[in-house]
N, C-alpha and C positions, 0 to 999 in steps of 0.2 A: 504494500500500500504506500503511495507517494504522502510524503508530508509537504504539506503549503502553512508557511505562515500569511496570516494576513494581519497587515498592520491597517487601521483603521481607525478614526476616531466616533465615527456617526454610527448610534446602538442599532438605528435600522437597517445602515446598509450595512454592515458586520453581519446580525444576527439574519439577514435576508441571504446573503451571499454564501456565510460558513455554513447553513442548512443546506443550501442548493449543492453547495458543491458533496457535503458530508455525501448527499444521497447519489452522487455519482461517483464513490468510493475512493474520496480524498479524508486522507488525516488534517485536521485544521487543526493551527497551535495563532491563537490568537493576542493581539499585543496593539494597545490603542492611542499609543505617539511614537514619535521616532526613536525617543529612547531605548522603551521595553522592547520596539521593534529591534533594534541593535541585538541590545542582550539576550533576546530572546531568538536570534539569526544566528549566536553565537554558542549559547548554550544546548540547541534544539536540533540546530544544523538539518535546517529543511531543505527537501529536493528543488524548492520552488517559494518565491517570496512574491508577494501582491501586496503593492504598496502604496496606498495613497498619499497624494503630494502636500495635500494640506494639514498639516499634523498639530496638536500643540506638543511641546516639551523642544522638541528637535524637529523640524518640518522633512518630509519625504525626501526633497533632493539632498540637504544634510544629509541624513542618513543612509541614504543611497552610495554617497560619493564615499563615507565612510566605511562601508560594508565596502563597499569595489577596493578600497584600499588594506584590508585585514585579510592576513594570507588564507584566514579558515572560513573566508565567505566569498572572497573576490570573483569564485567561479558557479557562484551560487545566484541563476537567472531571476532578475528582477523584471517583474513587470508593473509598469506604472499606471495607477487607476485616477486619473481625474474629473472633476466636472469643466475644469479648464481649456477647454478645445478652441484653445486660439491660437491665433498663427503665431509661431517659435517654441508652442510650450511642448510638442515633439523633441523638435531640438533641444529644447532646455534638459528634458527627460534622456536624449539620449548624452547628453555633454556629463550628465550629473551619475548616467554608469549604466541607467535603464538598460535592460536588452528589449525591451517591446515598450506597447504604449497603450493602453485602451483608454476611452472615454466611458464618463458616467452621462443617466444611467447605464447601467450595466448590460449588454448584450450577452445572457449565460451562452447562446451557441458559438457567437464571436470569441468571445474570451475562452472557454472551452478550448477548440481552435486553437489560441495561443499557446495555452497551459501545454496541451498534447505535444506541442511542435517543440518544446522545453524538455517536455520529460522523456517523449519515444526515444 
């Protein structure tokens, strides 16, 4: 079974998202700013991280750039979940370490798609 953390801070898009995935046979280790997202990347060592950008404590691109830089995460694919879909913040996503990018809300067969493309 793959594990994903997802870092998150909104209880509805969390508890919407970690059920949908649960039931298509993903481990979720859940973590709701960029800090715990850190620690919890670090201590969990997930196959797969989904992260949103907007975070408090430490926001997603921080933590992002950060994980990309720690030898026990750097190869551990991030995917970037924003409601931000303006022009650059692809690129912002991918300068900050991102390997993908999705937009909110969330497209579970789109995103699905990505996840598979990470973990096959």
């Amino acid at each position: 079974m793959h594990k994903i953390l997802l870092v998150e801070d909104n209880e509805m898009n969390r508890d919407m998202l970690s059920r949908r995935l649960k039931r298509k046979g993903y481990e979720i280790i859940i973590a709701v700013d960029g800090g715990e997202g850190i620690e919890k990347a670090i201590s969990e060592k997930p196959d797969l991280i989904l992260m949103d950008m907007s975070l408090p404590v430490i926001d997603g691109w921080s933590a992002t750039e950060q994980l990309k830089q720690k030898e026990e995460t750097k190869s551990t694919p991030i995917i970037a979940l924003t409601a931000h879909a303006m022009a650059g913040d692809y690129e912002k996503a991918m300068k900050a370490g991102c390997d993908d990018y999705d937009t909110k809300p969330i497209e579970l067969p789109r995103l699905l798609k990505k996840i598979q493309t990470f973990l096959n």
